[in-house]
C-alpha positions as CSV (number, residue, x, y, z in Angstrom):
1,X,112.7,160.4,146.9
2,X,110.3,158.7,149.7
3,X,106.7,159.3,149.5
4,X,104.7,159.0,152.8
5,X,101.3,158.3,152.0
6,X,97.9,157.5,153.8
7,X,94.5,159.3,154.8
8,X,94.6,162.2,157.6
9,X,95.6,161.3,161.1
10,X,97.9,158.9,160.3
11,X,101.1,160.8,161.3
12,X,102.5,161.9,157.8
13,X,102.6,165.1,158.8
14,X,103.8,165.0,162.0
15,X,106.9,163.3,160.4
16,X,107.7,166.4,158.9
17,X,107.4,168.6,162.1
18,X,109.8,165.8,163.7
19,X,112.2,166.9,160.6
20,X,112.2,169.8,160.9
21,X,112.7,169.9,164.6
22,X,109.4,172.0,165.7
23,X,109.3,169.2,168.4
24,X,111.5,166.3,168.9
25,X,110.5,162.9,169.3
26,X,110.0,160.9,172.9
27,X,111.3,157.7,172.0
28,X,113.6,156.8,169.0
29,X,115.8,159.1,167.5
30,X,116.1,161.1,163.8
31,X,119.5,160.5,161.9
32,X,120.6,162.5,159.2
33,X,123.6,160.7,157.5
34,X,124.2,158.8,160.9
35,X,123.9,162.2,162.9
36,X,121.4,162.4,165.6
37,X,119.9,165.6,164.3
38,X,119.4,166.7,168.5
39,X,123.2,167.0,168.4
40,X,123.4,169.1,165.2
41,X,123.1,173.3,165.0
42,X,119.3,174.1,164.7
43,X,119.8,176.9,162.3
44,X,122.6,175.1,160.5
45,X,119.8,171.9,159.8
46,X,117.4,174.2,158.8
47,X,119.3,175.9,156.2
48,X,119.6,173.0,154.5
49,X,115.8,171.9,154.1
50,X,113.3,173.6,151.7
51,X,109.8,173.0,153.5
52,X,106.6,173.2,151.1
53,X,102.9,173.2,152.9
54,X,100.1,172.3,151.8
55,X,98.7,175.6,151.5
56,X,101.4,178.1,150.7
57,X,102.2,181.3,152.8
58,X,102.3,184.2,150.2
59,X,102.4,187.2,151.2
60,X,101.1,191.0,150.1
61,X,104.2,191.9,148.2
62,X,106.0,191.2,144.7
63,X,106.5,188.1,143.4
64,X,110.6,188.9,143.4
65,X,110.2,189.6,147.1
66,X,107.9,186.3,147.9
67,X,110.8,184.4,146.4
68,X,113.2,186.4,148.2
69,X,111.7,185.0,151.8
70,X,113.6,181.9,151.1
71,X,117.0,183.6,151.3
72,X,116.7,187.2,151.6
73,X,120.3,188.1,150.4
74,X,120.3,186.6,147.5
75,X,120.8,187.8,143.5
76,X,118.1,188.7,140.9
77,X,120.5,186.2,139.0
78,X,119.1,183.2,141.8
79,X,115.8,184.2,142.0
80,X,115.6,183.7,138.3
81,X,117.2,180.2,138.9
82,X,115.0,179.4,141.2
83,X,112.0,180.0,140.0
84,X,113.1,178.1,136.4
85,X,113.8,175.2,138.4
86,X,110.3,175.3,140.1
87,X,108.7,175.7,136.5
88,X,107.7,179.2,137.6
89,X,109.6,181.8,135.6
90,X,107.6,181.6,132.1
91,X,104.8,182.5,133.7
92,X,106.4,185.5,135.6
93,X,107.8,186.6,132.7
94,X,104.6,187.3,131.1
95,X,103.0,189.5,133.3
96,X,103.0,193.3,133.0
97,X,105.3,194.1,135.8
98,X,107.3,190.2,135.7
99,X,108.8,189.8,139.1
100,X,107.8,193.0,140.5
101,X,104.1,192.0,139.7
102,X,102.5,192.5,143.3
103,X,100.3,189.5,144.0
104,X,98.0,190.9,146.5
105,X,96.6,189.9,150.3
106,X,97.4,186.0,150.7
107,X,98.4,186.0,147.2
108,X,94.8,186.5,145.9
109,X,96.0,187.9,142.3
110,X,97.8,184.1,141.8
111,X,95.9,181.1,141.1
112,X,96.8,177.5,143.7
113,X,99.1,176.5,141.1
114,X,100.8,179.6,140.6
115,X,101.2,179.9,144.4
116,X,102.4,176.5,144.8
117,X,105.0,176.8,142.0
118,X,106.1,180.3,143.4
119,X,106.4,178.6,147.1
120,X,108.8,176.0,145.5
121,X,111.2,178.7,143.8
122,X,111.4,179.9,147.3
123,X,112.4,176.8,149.1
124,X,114.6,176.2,146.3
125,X,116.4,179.6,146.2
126,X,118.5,178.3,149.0
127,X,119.5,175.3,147.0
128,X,118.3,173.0,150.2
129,X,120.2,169.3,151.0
130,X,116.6,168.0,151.5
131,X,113.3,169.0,150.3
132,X,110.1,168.5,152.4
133,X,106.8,168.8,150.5
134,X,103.8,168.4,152.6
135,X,100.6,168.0,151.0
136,X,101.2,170.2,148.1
137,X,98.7,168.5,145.0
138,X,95.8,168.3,147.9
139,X,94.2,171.7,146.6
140,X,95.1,171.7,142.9
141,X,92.3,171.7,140.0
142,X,94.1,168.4,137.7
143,X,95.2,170.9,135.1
144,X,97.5,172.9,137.7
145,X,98.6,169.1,139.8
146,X,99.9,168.2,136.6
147,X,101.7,171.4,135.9
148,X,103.2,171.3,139.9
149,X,103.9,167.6,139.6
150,X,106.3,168.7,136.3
151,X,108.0,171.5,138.7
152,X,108.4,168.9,141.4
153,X,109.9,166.1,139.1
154,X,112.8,169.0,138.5
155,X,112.7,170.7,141.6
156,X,114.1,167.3,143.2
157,X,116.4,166.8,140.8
158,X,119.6,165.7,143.0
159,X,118.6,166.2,146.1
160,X,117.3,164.2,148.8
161,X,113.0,164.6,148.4
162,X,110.4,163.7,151.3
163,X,106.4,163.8,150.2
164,X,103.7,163.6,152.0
165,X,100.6,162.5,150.0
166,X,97.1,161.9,149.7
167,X,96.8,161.2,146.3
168,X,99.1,157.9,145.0
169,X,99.3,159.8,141.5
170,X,101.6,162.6,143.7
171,X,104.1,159.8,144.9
172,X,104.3,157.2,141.5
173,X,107.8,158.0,140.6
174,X,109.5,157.6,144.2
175,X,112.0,155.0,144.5
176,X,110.7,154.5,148.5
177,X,106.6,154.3,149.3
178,X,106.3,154.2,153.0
179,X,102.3,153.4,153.8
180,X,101.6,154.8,157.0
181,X,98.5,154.0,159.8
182,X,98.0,155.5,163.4
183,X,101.8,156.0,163.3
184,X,102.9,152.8,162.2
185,X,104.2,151.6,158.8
186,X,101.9,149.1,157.4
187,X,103.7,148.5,153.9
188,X,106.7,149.7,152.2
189,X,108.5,149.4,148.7
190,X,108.5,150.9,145.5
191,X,105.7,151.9,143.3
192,X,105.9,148.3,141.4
193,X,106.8,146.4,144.4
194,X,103.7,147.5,146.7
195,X,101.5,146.7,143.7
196,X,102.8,143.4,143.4
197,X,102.5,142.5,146.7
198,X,100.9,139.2,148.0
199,X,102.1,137.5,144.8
200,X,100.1,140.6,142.9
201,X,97.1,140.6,145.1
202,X,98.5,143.5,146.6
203,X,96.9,145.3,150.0
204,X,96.6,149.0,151.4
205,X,98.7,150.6,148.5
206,X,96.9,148.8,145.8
207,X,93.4,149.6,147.6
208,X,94.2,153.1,146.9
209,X,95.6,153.1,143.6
């Protein structure tokens, strides 16, 4: 797990474009296990990242469906899993109509946490290599960030996790903390290690802690 964090405009974002291939870099190049990812079959990379923005696409259909966007052919049996793994299903469970529950224009019957944890099941349904979360606590209350932080401690579960952050709280548990500025990376390290940094004075990590 590697948390990118820093204030807006500092490139976090654009990182995940670069992942994801919506434009490729000028200089430098991305590797993926060695693999310039230029050389490697668009569709083939993209099957195997989950991408989750910062404010969720939902759209004016069931919740089963919603899900069902992340790999259309898939069971009833994996949209389950998937949205168990993204701390999801209880909640669908309870609802008059469970998975068929329709949730409205832009998901307007579903509270941001609810959306959030919904988005997750379906970027998990495809059981993705790498998991790209961009931005997701920036709109939660603290009641639902601590209830989507739970789903994303499980959703990245043994597989390879980049966040992008505002909030320090978001990126705590990551073994890599990459502090970025106009592009650049100021300070990296673990959670600990950035903390202690400067024999314990620490610098742009610590300010924001």
């Amino acid at each position: 797990m590697v948390g990118l964090v820093r204030g807006s405009g500092s490139g976090k974002s654009t990182a995940i474009s670069l992942l994801e291939r919506f434009y490729d870099p000028v200089n430098r190049d991305i590797l993926l296990d060695r693999h310039n990812i230029k050389k490697l079959q668009l569709k083939w990379l993209r099957s195997h990242i989950g991408l989750v923005n910062q404010e969720p696409i939902i759209f004016a259909t069931s919740i089963r469906e919603n899900i069902l966007f992340g790999k259309e052919d898939a069971s009833m049996e994996l949209v389950i899993k998937a949205a168990k793994a993204a701390s999801v299903h209880d909640f669908i469970v309870k609802l008059p109509n469970g998975y068929e529950t329709q949730v409205g224009q832009l998901g307007l019957q579903l509270l941001g946490g609810q959306k959030q944890r919904v988005a997750i099941a379906r970027a998990l349904i495809r059981d993705p290599k790498i998991l790209l979360l961009n931005e997701v606590m920036s709109a939660l209350d603290a009641h639902s960030e601590k209830i989507v932080q739970e789903a994303l401690d499980h959703a990245s579960h043994e597989r390879t996790t980049i966040i992008v952050a505002h909030r320090p709280s978001t990126i705590r548990k990551a073994d890599l903390i990459v502090v970025v500025q106009s592009g650049r990376v100021i300070e990296s390290g673990s959670h600990n290690e950035l903390i202690q940094m400067n024999n314990g004075a620490g610098g742009a990590y610590k300010k924001m802690v």
